[in-house]
C-alpha positions as CSV (number, residue, x, y, z in Angstrom):
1,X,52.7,-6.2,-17.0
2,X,52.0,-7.2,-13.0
3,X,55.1,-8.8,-12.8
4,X,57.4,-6.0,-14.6
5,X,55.5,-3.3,-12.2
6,X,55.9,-5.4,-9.0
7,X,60.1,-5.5,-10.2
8,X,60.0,-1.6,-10.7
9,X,58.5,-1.2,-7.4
10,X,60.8,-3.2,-5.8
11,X,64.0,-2.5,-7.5
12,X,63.7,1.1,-7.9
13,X,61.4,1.9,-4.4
14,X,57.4,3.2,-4.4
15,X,58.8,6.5,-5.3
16,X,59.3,5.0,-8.9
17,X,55.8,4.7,-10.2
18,X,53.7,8.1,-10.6
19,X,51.1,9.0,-8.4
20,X,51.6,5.5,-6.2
21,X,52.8,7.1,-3.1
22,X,49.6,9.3,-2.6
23,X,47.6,6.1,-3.4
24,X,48.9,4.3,-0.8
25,X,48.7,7.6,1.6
26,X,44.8,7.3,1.0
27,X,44.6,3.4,0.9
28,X,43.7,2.9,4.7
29,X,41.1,5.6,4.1
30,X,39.5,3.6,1.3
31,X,39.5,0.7,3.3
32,X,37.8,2.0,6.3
33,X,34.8,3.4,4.0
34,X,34.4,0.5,2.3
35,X,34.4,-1.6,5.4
36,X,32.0,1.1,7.2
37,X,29.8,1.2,3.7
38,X,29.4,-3.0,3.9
39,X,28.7,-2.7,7.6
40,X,26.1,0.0,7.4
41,X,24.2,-1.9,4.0
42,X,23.0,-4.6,6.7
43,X,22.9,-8.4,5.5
44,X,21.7,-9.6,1.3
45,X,19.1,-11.8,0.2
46,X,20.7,-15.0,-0.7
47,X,17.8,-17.2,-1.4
48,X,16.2,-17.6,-4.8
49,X,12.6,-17.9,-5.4
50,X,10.4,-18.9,-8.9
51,X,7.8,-16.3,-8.7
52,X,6.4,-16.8,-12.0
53,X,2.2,-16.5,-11.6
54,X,2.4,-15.6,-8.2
55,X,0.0,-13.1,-6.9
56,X,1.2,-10.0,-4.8
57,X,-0.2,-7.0,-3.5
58,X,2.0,-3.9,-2.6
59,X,1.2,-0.9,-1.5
60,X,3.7,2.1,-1.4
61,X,5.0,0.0,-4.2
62,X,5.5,3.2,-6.4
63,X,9.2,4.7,-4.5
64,X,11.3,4.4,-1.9
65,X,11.6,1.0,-0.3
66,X,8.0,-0.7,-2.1
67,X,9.3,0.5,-5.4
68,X,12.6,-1.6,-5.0
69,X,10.6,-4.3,-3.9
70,X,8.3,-4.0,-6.9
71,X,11.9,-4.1,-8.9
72,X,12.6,-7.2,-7.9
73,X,9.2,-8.8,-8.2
74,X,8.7,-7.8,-11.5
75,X,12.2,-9.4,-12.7
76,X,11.5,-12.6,-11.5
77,X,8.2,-12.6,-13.6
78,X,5.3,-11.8,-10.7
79,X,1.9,-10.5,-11.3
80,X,1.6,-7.6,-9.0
81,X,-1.4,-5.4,-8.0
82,X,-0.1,-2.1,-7.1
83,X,-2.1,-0.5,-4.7
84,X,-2.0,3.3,-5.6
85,X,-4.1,6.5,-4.1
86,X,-5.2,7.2,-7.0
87,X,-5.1,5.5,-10.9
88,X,-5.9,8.7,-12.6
89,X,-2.2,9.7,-12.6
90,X,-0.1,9.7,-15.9
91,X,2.8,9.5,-13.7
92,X,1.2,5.9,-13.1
93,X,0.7,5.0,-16.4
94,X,4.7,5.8,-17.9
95,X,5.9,3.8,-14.7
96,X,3.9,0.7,-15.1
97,X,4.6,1.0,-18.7
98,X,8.2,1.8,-18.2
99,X,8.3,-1.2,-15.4
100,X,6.4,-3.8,-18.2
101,X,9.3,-3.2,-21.1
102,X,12.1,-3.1,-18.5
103,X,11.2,-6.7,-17.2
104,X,9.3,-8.2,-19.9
105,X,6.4,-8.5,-17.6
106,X,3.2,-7.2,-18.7
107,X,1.5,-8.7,-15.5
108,X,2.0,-5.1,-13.8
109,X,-1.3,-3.5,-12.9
110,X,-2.4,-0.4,-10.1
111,X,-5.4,-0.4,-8.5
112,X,-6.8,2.3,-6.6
113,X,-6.5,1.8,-2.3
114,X,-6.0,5.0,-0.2
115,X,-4.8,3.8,3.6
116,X,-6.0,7.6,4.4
117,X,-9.3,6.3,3.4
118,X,-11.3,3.7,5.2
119,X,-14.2,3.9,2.4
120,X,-11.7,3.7,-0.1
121,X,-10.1,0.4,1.5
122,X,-13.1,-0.8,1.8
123,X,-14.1,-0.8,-1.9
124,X,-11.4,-1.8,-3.3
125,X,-11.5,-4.9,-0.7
126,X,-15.3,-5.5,-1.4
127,X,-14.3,-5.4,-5.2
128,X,-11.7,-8.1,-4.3
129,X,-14.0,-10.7,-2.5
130,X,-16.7,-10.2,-5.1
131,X,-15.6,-12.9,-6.8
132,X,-16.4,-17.2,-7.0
133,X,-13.7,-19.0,-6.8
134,X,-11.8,-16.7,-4.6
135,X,-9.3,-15.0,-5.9
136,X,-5.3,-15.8,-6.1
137,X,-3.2,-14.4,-3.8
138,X,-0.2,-15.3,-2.8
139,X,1.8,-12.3,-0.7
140,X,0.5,-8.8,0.5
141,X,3.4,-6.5,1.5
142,X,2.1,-3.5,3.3
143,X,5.3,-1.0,2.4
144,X,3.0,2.3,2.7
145,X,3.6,4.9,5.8
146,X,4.2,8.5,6.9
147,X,6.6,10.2,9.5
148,X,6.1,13.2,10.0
149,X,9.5,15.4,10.4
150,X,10.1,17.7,13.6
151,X,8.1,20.7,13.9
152,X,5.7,20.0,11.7
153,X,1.9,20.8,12.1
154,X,0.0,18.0,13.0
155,X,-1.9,16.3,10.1
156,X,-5.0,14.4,9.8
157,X,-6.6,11.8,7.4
158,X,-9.6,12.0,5.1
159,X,-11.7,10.3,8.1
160,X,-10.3,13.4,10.3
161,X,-7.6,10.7,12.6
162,X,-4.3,11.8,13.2
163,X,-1.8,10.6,10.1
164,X,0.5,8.4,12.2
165,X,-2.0,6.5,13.7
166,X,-4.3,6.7,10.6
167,X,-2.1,5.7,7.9
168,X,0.8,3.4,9.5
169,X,-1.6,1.5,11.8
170,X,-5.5,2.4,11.4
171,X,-5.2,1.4,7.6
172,X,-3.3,-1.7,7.7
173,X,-5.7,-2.7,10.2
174,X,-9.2,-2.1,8.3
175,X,-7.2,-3.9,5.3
176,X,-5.6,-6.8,6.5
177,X,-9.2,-7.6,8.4
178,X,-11.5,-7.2,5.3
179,X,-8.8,-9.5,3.4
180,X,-9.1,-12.2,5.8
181,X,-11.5,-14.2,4.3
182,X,-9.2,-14.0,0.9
183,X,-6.1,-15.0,3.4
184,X,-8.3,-17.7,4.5
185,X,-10.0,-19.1,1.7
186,X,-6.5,-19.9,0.0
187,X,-5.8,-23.6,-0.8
188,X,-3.8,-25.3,2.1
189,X,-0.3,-26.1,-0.3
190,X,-0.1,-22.3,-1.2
191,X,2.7,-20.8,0.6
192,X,0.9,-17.5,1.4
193,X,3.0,-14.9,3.6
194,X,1.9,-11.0,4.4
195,X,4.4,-8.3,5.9
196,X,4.0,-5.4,7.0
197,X,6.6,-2.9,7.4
198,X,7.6,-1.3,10.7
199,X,10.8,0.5,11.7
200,X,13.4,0.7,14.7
201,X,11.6,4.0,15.8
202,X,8.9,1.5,17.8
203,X,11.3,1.3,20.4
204,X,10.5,5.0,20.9
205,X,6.7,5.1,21.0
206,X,4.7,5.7,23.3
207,X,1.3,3.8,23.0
208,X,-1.8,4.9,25.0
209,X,-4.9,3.1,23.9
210,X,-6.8,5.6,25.9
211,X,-5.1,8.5,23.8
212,X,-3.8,7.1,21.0
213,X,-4.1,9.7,18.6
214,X,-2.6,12.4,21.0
215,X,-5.8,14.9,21.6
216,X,-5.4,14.7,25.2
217,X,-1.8,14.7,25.6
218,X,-1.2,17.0,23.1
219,X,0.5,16.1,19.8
220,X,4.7,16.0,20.0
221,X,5.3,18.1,17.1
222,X,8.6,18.5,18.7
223,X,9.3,14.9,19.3
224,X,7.0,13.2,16.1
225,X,8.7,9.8,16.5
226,X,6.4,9.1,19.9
227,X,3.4,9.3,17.8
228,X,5.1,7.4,14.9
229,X,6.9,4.9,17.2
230,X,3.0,4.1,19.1
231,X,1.5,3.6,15.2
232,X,4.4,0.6,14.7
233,X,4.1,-0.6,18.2
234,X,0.2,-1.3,17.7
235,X,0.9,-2.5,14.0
236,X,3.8,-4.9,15.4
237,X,0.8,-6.1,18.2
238,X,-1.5,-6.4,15.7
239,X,0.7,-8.3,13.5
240,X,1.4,-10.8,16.4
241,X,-2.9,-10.9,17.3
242,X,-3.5,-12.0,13.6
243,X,-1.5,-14.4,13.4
244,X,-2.9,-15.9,16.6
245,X,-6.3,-15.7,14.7
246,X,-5.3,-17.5,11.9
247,X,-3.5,-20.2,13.8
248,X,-6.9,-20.6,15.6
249,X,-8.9,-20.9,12.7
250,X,-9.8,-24.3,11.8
251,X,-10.4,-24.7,8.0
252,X,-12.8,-26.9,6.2
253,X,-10.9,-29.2,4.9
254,X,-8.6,-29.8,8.8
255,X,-5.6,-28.9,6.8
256,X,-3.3,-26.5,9.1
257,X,-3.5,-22.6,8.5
258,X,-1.1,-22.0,5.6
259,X,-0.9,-18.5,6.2
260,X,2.8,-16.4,7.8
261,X,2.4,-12.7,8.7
262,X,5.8,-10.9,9.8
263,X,6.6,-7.4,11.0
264,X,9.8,-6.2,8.5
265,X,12.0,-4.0,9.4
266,X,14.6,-2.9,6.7
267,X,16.2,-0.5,8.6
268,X,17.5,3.2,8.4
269,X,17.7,4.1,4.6
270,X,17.8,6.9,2.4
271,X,13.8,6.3,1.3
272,X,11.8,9.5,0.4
273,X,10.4,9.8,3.9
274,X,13.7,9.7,5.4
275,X,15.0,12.4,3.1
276,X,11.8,14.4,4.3
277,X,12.4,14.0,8.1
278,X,16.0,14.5,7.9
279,X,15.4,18.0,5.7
280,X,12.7,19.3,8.4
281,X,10.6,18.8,5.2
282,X,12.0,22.7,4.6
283,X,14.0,24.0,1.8
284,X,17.2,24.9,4.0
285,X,16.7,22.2,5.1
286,X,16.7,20.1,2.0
287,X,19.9,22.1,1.0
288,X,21.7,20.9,4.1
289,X,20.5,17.4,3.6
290,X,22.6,17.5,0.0
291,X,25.4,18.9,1.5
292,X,25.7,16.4,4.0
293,X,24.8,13.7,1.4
294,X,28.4,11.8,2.0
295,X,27.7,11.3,5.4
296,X,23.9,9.7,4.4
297,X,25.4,7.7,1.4
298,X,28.0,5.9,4.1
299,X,25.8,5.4,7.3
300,X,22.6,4.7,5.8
301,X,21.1,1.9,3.8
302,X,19.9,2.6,0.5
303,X,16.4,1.2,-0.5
304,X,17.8,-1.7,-2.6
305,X,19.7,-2.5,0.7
306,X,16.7,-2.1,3.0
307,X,14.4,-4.2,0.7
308,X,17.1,-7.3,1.2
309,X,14.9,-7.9,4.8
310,X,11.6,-8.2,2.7
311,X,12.9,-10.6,-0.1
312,X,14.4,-12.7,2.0
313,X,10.9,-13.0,4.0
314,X,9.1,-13.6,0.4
315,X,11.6,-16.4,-0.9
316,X,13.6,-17.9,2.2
317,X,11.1,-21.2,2.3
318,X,12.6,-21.0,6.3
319,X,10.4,-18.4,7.4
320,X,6.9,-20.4,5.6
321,X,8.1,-23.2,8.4
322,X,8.3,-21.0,11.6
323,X,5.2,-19.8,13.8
324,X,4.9,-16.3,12.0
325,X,3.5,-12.9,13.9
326,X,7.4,-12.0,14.5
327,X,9.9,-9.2,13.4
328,X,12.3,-9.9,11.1
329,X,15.8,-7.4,10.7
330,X,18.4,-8.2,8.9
331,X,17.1,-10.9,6.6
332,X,16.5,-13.0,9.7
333,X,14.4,-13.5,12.7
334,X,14.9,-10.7,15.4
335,X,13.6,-10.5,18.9
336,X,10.8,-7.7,20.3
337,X,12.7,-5.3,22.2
338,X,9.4,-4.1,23.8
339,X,7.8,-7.5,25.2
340,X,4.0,-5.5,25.4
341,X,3.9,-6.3,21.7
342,X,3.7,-10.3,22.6
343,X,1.1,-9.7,24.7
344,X,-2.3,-11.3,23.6
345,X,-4.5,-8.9,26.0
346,X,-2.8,-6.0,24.0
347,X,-3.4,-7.6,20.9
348,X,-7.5,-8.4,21.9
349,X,-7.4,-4.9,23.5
350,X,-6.6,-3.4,20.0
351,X,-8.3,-5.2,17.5
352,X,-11.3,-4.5,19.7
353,X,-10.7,-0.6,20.2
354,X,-10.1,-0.4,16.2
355,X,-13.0,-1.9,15.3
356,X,-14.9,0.5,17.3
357,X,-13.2,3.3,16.0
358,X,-13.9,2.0,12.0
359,X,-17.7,1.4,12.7
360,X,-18.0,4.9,14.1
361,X,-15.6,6.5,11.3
362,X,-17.3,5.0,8.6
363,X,-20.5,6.0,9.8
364,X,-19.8,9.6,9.6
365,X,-17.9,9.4,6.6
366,X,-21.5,7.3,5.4
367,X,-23.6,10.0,6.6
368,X,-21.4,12.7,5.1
369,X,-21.4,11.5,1.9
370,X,-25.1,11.4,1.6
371,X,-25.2,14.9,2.5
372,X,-23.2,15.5,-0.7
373,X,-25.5,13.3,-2.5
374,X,-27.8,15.0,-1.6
375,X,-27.0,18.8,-1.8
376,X,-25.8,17.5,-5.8
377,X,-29.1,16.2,-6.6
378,X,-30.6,19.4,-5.7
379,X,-28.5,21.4,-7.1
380,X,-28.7,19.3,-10.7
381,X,-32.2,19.5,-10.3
382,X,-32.4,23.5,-9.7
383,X,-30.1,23.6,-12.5
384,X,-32.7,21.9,-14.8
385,X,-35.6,23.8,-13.7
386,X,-34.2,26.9,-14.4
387,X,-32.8,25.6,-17.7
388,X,-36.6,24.3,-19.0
389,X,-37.8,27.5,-17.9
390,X,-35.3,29.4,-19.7
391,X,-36.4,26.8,-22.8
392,X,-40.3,27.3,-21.8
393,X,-40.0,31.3,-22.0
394,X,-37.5,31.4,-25.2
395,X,-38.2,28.6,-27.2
396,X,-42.3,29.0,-28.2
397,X,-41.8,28.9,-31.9
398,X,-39.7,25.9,-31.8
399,X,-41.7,23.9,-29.5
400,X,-44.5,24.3,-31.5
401,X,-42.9,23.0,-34.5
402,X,-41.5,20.1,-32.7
403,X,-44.6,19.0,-31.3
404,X,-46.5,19.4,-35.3
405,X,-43.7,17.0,-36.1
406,X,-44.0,14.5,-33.6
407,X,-48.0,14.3,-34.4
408,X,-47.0,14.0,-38.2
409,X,-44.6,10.8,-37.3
410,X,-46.5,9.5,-34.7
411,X,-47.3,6.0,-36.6
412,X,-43.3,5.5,-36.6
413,X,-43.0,5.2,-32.7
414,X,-43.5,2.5,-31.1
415,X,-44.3,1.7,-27.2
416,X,-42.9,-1.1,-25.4
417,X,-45.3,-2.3,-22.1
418,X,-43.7,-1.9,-19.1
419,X,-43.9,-5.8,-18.0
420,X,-42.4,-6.4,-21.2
421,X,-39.9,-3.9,-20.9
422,X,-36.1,-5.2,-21.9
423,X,-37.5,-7.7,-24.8
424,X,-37.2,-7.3,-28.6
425,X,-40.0,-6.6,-30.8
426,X,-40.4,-10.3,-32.3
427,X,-40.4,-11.4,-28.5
428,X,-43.2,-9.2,-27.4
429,X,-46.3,-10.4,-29.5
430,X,-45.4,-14.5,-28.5
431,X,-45.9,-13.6,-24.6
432,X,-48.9,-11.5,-25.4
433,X,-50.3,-14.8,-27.5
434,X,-49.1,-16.8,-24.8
435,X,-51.2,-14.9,-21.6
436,X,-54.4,-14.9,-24.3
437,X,-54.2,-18.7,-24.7
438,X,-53.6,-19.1,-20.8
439,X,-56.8,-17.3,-20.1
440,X,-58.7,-19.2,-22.7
């Protein structure tokens, strides 16, 4: 069949054979998309990695670029704690159920870690630790964030900090310093990495420690990607002040930290965020984002592609072996291209001014949920008041018969005494004879 159409061609000219003239019109065009399409996806993964009963943490893990993460985990047969705002969700439950059958992995779970939330990192971190031996853990990918589109009204976390700062820097922080001691207590021939995902936009920022949540400047709702790019520069720094930490730390046993924390960039892809910022997060907007959607699909990565970076930072054995606290882009090391993130007095400069900032934040959100406590035990005790009142004032006849029956079948009850509350009835007569023959 080739060879007789490759004759007919020849013989009788292109014109010969239907519809092969236009092909070859729109040939070159083909080409050029599929070359721009491969140059836009960014580099693939190539390494391979057994991650049967390996331990890793995601969070974000449930769309967008942590879900394609999650994908991949999950097929190579990875326990993975997904770390979700909320569990109560039946969402949740059809896609960890859905992601179980798909890979035959029923070592899927969610646990409930809000990075609005310092309280709620800090329980579900505290729940963590509680435990002798230590837990496993062998990989914590932080793939959570927010980017606020242009225009948009500014928005604040459930401790009341602004959401950029709050939930792409402030959370990763309080986290990643509460799992330390988990990071640290790992045995020295686990190959233990964390990354944290960051974006291109950093080059943009504009970090002021002294204002870094914009109250004093003023909030860029016009130009959001100052306040987003300053969140990734001070989780890039922080990133690079960690891993200083942990190279500093000398363990027990004098074996060298085992322990690799990278900043990931995957790149420009068509995630849930980005769909958001490019819309306006508006309707119109959304409309002209579908119309345009050619233009997306060949210039930006999709989130299969922009995971490739954080696979190849899980399984390339290459990047265990370097010093850690860089940025890697494009599945391979890539260089700052603002040198303030290096610094170490920006890095002590920010660990410092976020730990002030959690103490007093926690604090408040301490004292304001005692308030509540409070105001509910009130309230459930006006409630009951007014409801044995009601009982007391309507309820004469009855009360009078209940109390003639419990006189009638008093021999039935029996009283436990208080220091031997907790103990069975055959138990509580032996310690009795036993404190009788002690005095005696």
């Amino acid at each position: 069949m080739p060879v007789d159409f490759a004759s007919k061609v020849i013989t009788d000219g292109v014109s010969s054979v239907r519809f092969l003239p236009e092909i070859l019109q729109l040939a070159p065009w083909a080409a050029l998309i599929y070359a721009l399409r491969w140059f836009f996806g960014g580099q693939a993964n190539k390494v391979d990695r057994v991650m049967h009963g390996k331990v890793v943490m995601v969070s974000g893990g449930t769309s967008g670029l942590g879900a394609a993460i999650v994908d991949d985990l999950a097929s190579r047969g990875a326990q993975i704690i997904l770390l979700v705002r909320s569990t109560h969700d039946s969402w949740l439950v059809d896609h960890i159920s859905d992601l179980r059958a798909r890979h035959s992995n029923a070592l899927i779970y969610a646990e409930e870690c809000d990075f609005s939330s310092l309280h709620g990192i800090r329980l579900f971190c505290t729940k963590w630790l509680d435990n002798s031996p230590p837990r496993r853990l062998d990989s914590i990918v932080l793939a959570a964030g927010v980017m606020a589109p242009p225009f948009a009204a500014r928005t604040l976390t459930q401790d009341g900090v602004e959401a950029h700062w709050g939930i792409d820097y402030l959370g990763p922080y309080h986290f990643l310093t509460l799992m330390m001691p988990s990071l640290k207590a790992q045995p020295p021939d686990r190959d233990v990495r964390v990354l944290v995902a960051t974006c291109a936009a950093y080059m943009m920022g504009d970090l002021d420690l002294n204002d870094a949540e914009f109250l004093e400047r003023g909030y860029p709702a016009r130009r959001p990607w100052l306040a987003y790019g300053a969140a990734k520069i001070a989780v890039m720094a922080l990133v690079a002040e960690l891993q200083r930490q942990l190279d500093a730390y000398k363990r027990p046993d004098g074996m060298p930290t085992n322990v690799k924390i990278y900043s990931v960039d995957p790149g420009i892809m068509r995630s849930p965020g980005s769909r958001r910022w490019l819309s306006l997060g508006s309707v119109v907007g959304l409309l002209a984002y579908i119309v345009m959607w050619p233009l997306w699909w060949l210039v930006l990565k999709s989130t299969w592609e922009g995971a490739q970076s954080f696979l190849a930072a899980l399984y390339d054995p290459e990047f265990s072996r370097m010093p850690g606290g860089g940025l890697i882009r494009e599945c391979r090391i890539s260089p700052f291209r603002k040198l303030e993130i290096e610094s170490e007095i920006l890095g002590q400069q920010l660990c410092e001014l976020s730990k002030a900032q959690v103490q007093q934040l926690e604090k408040q959100a301490a004292l304001v949920r005692a308030r509540e406590k409070k105001k509910k035990e009130a309230e459930k005790e006006k409630d009951m008041g007014s409801e044995q009142a009601a009982s007391s004032n309507t309820g004469g006849n009855d009360t009078s018969k209940s109390s003639s029956k419990k006189r009638s079948d008093g021999k039935k009850v029996s009283f436990i005494d208080s220091e031997n509350l907790g103990t069975s009835a055959t138990e509580a007569p032996k310690s009795a004879s036993k404190r009788k023959t002690k005095k005696t």
